[in-house]
Each structure stands twice: as structure tokens, then as C-alpha cells.
C-alpha positions in Angstrom: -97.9 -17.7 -1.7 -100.0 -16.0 -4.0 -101.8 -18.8 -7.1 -102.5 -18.2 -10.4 -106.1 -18.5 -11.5 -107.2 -20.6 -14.1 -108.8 -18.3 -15.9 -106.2 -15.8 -16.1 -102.8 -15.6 -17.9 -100.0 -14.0 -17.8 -98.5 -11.4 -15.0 -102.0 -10.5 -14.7 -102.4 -13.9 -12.8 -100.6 -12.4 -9.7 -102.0 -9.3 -8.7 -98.2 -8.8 -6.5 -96.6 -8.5 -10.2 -99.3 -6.8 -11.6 -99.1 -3.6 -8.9 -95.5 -3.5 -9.4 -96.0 -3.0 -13.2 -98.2 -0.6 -12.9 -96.2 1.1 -10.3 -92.9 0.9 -12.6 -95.0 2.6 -15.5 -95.7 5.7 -13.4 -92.2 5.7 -11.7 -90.6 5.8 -15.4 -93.4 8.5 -16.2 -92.0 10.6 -13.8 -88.2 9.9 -14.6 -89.1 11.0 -18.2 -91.4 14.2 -17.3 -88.4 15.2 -14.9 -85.5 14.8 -17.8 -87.6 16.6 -20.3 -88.3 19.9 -17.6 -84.8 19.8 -17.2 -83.6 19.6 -20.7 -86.1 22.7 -21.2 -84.3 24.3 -18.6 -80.9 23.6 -19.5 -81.8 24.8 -23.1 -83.0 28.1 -21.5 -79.8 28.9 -19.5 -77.7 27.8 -22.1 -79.1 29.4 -25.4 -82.6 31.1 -25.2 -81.9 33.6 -22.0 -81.6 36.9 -22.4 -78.7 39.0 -22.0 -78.3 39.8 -18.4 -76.2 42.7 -18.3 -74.3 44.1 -14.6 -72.0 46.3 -13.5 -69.7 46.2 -10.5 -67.1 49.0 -9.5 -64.3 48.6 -6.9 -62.8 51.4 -4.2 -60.0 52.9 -7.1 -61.5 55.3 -8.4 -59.7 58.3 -9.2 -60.5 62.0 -10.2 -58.5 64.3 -12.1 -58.8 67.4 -14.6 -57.9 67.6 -18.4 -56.0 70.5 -18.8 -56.9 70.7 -23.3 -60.2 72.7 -22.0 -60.2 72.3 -18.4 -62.6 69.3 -18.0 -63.3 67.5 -14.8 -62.6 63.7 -15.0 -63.6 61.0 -13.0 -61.2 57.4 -13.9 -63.5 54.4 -12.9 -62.4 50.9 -13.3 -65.6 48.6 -14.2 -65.9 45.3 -14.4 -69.8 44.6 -17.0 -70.5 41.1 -16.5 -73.6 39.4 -18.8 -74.9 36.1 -17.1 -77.4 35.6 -19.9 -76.8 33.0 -22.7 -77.3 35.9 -25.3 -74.8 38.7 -26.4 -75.5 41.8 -24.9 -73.8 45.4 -26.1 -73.4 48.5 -24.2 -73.3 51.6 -26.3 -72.7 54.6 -23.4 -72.0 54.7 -19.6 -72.9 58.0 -17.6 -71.8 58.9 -14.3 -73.8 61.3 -12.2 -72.2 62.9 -9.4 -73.6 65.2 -6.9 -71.5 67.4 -4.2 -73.2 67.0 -0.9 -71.8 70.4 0.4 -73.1 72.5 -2.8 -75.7 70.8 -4.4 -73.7 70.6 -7.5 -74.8 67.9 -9.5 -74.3 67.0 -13.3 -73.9 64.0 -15.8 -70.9 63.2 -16.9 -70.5 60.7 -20.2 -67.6 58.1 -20.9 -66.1 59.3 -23.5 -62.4 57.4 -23.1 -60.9 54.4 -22.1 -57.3 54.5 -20.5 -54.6 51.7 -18.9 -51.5 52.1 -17.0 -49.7 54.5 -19.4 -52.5 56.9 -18.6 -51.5 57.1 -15.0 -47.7 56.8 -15.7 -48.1 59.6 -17.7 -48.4 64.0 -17.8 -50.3 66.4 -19.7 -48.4 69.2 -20.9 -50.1 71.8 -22.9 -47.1 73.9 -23.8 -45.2 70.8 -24.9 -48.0 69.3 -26.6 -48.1 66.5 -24.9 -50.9 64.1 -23.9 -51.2 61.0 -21.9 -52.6 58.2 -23.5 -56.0 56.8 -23.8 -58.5 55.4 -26.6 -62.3 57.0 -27.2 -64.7 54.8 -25.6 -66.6 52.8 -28.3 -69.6 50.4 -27.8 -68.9 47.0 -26.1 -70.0 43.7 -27.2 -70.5 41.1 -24.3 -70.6 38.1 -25.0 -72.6 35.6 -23.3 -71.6 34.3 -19.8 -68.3 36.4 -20.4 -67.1 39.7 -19.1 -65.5 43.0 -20.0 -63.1 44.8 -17.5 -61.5 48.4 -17.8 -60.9 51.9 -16.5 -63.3 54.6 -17.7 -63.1 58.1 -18.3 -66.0 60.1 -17.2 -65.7 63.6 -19.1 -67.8 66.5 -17.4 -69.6 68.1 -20.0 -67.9 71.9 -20.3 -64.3 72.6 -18.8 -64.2 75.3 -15.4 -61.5 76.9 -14.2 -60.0 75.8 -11.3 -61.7 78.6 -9.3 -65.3 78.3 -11.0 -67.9 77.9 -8.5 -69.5 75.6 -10.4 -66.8 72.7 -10.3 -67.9 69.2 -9.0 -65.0 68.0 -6.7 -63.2 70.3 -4.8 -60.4 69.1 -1.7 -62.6 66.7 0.8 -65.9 66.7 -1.0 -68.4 64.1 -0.2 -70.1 62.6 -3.1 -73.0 60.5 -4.0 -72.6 59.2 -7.4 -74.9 56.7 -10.1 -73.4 54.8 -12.8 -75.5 54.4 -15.5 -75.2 51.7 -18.4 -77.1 52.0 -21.6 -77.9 48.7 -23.5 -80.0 48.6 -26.3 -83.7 47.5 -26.6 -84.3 44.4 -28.5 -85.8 44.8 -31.8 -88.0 41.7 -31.8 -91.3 41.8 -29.7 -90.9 38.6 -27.9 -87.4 39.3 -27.2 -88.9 43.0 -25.9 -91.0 41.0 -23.4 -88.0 39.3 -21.8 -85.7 42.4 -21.6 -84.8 44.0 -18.7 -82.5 47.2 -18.5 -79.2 47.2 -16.8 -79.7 48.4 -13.3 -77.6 51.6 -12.1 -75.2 51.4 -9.5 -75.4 53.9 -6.4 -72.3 54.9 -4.7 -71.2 57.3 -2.0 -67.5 59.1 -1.6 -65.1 60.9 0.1 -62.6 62.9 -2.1 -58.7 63.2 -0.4 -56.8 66.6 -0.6 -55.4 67.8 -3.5 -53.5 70.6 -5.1 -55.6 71.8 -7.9 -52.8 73.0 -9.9 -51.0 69.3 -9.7 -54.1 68.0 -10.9 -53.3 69.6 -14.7 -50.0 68.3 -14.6 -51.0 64.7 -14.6 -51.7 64.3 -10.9 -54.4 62.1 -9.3 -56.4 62.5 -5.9 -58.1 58.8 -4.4 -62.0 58.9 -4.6 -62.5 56.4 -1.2 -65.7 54.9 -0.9 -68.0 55.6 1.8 -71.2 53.9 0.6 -72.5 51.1 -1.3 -69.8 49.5 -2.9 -67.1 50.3 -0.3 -65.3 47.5 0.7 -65.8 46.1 4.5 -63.5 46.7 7.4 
């Protein structure tokens, strides 16, 4: 066993001890530089990270045409989640759709919201009747939270139902982009950390339909093909 020497005191007298000591000072060293890296992380997630702003869309999409001025309509449930600690807000979606037999491609902007009633109910034009649904109006997502609902994508100018220039027509294949618009940040440093919502890319396959049904009220199933489609 190790002595002390005589001209030595303390813990310093065994050199055993005195390695341990040091070796405990480095050890708690680490332990502390590891706590405070994750407090700065945890701080991040939870308060200082940007909003993180994403959108997902599911196989229910529907398509249908407003008969006050003819307009093609695309109803498209979306789910926007934000994983950022910060509020994020949306202020428009878009929805581009190209027909992959014609070319045909436009933008189309959503300009209502709409729940069940709208697909329990009927447009009637000589009755004056009209189904249900609220102007779209810019969303504030909260976050780590979520907003969920069915959009209305309006096509820009109404068509008759025999204009060449009409999007969806009985079996048309689609590809389609939603779009979502968030804002830039007005400070600079928060400018540095922003990142723009990315689009979502989706191919389709439009069922049959009567076109006259469609002004009525009537819906026709936009399946998807693509991206986004669920797996078999």
C-alpha cells in the first residue's frame, strides 16, 4: 500500500487519490458541457426555431363545377402542419393543374373553405340556391400545432361545359402542384433562418362524369396515381 511522504500533505500525499481527483474534475467538466449543449438545444426546439410550415394531402379529392359563372373547382382536403416552435401564417394556397392529353394547364387559387354541408348540398341557379361554404382567409399556425380542412380551388374564368379550353374532362390524367404561400420574416436574422414551404407534386386520374350533373351539385373522385397515392 501506497505511503504518505513526509514532506507532503494532504490527498496530494497519495498519488492513487490524487489521479482520481483530477480525473473526477474532468468527468464533471464533461457532465456540465454536455447539460448546457443540451439546454441550448432544448431552448432551440422549444422557443427560438423557426416556423416550419408543411403540407400533406390525402386520395379525396374531388372536382366539380360552380354553376354562378361556370367555374371549374377542385375540393382538396389539407392537412398544414408547423413543426417549428414559432407561429407560422399562410396567406394563399394555389393549385396548378395540367391535363396530360391537352396540355391544358392553369393556376387555380383557394378562394373558399367548405365542410360536409357543402357536399350534402345543390346548387340551383333558378332557385337561388347555393351550397354552403366560407371565403378562404389567412391561417395562423401555431407552433407544433396543425390546421386541417377542405379547400376550394377556383379556376380563374368560368367555361362552358363544351369550351375547349376546360381543365378536367371524363378520364383526364392530371399532374397537379399545391402551392402554399407563407410570408417572409420581417427581421433580418429571422430572414436568414427562413425557409419557404415546399410544394407538393401529385398525379391523377379523373372518374366519369356527366357534365351536366356536375352543376347540379354532383361530384366526380379525383384518384391518385402519383406521389401522394396511397400504397396497395
Amino acid at each position: 500500500m501506497a505511503q504518505p511522504q513526509d514532506n507532503l500533505s494532504g490527498i496530494s500525499g497519495f498519488p492513487s487519490l490524487s489521479r482520481m481527483a483530477r480525473g473526477g474534475s474532468k468527468l464533471a467538466t464533461l457532465v456540465s458541457a454536455f447539460a448546457l449543449a443540451f439546454s441550448a438545444a432544448s431552448f432551440y426546439e422549444t422557443v427560438l426555431k423557426q416556423a416550419h410550415i408543411k403540407a400533406y394531402v390525402t386520395d379525396t379529392i374531388s372536382y366539380t363545377r360552380d354553376p354562378y359563372g361556370s367555374y371549374e373547382v377542385f375540393a382538396v382536403p389539407v392537412t398544414i402542419a408547423n413543426t417549428g416552435a414559432r407561429d407560422g401564417a399562410i396567406v394563399t394556397l394555389s393549385l396548378t393543374v395540367k391535363n396530360l392529353e391537352t396540355g391544358t394547364t392553369e393556376t387555380l387559387t383557394g378562394e373558399y373553405t367548405a365542410d360536409a354541408q357543402y357536399f350534402g348540398g345543390r346548387d340551383d341557379v333558378a332557385a337561388r340556391v347555393k351550397r354552403p361554404k366560407q371565403p378562404f382567409a389567412p391561417l395562423a399556425i401555431l407552433g407544433r400545432s396543425a390546421w386541417a380542412g377542405t379547400v376550394l380551388f377556383y379556376a380563374k374564368e368560368g367555361r362552358g361545359a363544351q369550351d375547349e379550353r376546360l381543365l378536367v374532362v371524363p378520364q383526364a390524367s392530371l399532374a397537379m402542384t399545391l402551392s402554399v404561400q407563407s410570408p417572409v420574416p420581417d427581421s433580418w436574422l429571422d430572414r436568414a433562418f427562413y425557409a419557404p414551404p415546399s410544394s407538393v407534386t401529385l398525379a391523377a386520374k379523373v372518374g366519369g362524369f356527366l357534365p351536366g350533373a356536375l352543376y347540379a351539385g354532383d361530384t366526380v373522385r379525383v384518384r391518385l396515381t402519383g406521389p401522394g397515392a396511397p400504397k396497395s
